[in-house]
N, C-alpha and C positions, 0 to 999 in steps of 0.2 A: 489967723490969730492963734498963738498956744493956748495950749488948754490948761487953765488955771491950776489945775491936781497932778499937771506931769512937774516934777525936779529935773531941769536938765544943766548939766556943766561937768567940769570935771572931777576927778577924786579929791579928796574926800567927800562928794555933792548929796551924799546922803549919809545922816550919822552915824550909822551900824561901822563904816568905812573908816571913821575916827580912828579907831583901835586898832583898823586890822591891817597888820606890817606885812599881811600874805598879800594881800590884793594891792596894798602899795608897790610891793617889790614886782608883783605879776606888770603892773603900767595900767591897770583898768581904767577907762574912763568910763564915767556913764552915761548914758544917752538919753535915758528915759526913765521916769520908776512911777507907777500910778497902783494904783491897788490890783491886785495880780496880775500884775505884767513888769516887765524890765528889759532896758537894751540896755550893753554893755559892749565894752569894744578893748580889745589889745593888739600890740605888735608881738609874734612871736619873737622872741630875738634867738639867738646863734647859742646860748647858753641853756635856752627852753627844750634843747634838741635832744635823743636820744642816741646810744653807738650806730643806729641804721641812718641818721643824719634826718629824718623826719620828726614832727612834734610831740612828743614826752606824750602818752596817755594822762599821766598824774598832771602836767601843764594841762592839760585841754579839760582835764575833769575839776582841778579847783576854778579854769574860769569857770563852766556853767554854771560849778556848785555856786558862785559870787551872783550871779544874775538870778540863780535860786532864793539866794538868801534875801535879795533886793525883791524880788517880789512877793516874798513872804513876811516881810516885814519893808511894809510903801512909809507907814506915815510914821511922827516922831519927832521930835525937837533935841534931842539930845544922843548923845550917846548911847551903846546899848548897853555897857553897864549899868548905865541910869534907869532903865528901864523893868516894870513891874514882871510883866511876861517877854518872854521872846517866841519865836516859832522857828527850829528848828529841824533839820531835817533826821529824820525817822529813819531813815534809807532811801538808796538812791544807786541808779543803772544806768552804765552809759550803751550806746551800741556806734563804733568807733566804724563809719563810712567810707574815709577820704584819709588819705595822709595829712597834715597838714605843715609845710615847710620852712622856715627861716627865712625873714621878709613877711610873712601873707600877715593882713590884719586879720584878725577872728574877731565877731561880732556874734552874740549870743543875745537871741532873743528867748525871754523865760514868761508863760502863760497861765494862769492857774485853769485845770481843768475842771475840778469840783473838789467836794469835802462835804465832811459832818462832823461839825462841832467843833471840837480841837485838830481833826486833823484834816491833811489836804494833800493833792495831787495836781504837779504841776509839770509840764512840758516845757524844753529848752533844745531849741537848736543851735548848733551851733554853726557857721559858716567862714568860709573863708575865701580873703580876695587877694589872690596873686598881686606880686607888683608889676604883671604883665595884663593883668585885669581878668585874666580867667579867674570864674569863682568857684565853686562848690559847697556841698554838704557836709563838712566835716565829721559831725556826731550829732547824734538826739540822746539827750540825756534824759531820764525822767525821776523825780524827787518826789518825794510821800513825806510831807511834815506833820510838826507836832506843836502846838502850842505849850511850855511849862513854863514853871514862873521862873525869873531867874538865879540863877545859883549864883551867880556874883555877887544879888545882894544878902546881908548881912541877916541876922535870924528877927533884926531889931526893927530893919527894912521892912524882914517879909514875915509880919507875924502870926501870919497862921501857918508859917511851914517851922517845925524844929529842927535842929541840925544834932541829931546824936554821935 
């Protein structure tokens, strides 16, 4: 039986994803998003690639950033412009393992490790599966967020922030 609090389907399967034309154009689909956790899944394709013909660091570091963002913000009804607060990410380190090739799907699973208060720290692997079935480690990323309110809304939205 699923578990009632996982979102699973494909993009846009969770609102934050509405708006966001990087993660459409990346192919993200998502697999999972529950409250600090998320799987995501992409095909690199031939375009993602770098002059050495292996996977773009900046490709491989906006997916995890996306399964970051998914698990730092699970729940939602709407859009994240719509929204009072967001949690975004503070800073963020990847440490790059594995090559990863044109063809492989990469599948990033992102974990919250802990926090206090507004901010938090979360783990993301990232993995990849040949389309010969060999897999490996691609990257571990690791992200340190922030809850603030958000800046998209308007001063009339958010009345206790001023906008000088």
């Amino acid at each position: 039986m699923a578990d009632p609090d996982v979102t699973q389907g494909t993009a846009p399967a969770h609102p934050i994803l509405v708006d966001d034309a990087a993660s459409a154009w990346l192919g993200i689909e998502v697999l999972a998003v529950s409250p600090g956790m998320a799987r995501i899944s992409m095909r690199l394709r031939p375009e993602m690639v770098n002059g050495f013909g292996i996977g773009h660091g900046g490709m491989v570091f906006a997916f995890a950033d996306t399964a970051f963002a998914l698990a730092c913000n699970p729940e939602g009804s709407g859009p994240a412009r719509d929204r009072e607060t967001l949690t975004v990410a503070a800073g963020a380190d990847i440490t790059f393992l594995a090559p990863a090739m044109a063809g492989d799907l990469l599948t990033a699973s992102a974990e919250h490790r802990g926090g206090n208060g507004r901010s938090g720290v979360y783990d993301i692997e990232v993995r990849s599966e040949r389309p010969d079935g060999t897999a490996a480690v691609v990257a571990l990323f690791r992200g340190r967020s922030r809850t603030i309110r958000n800046p998209a809304r308007t001063p009339s939205e958010n009345p206790t922030e001023s906008r000088a």
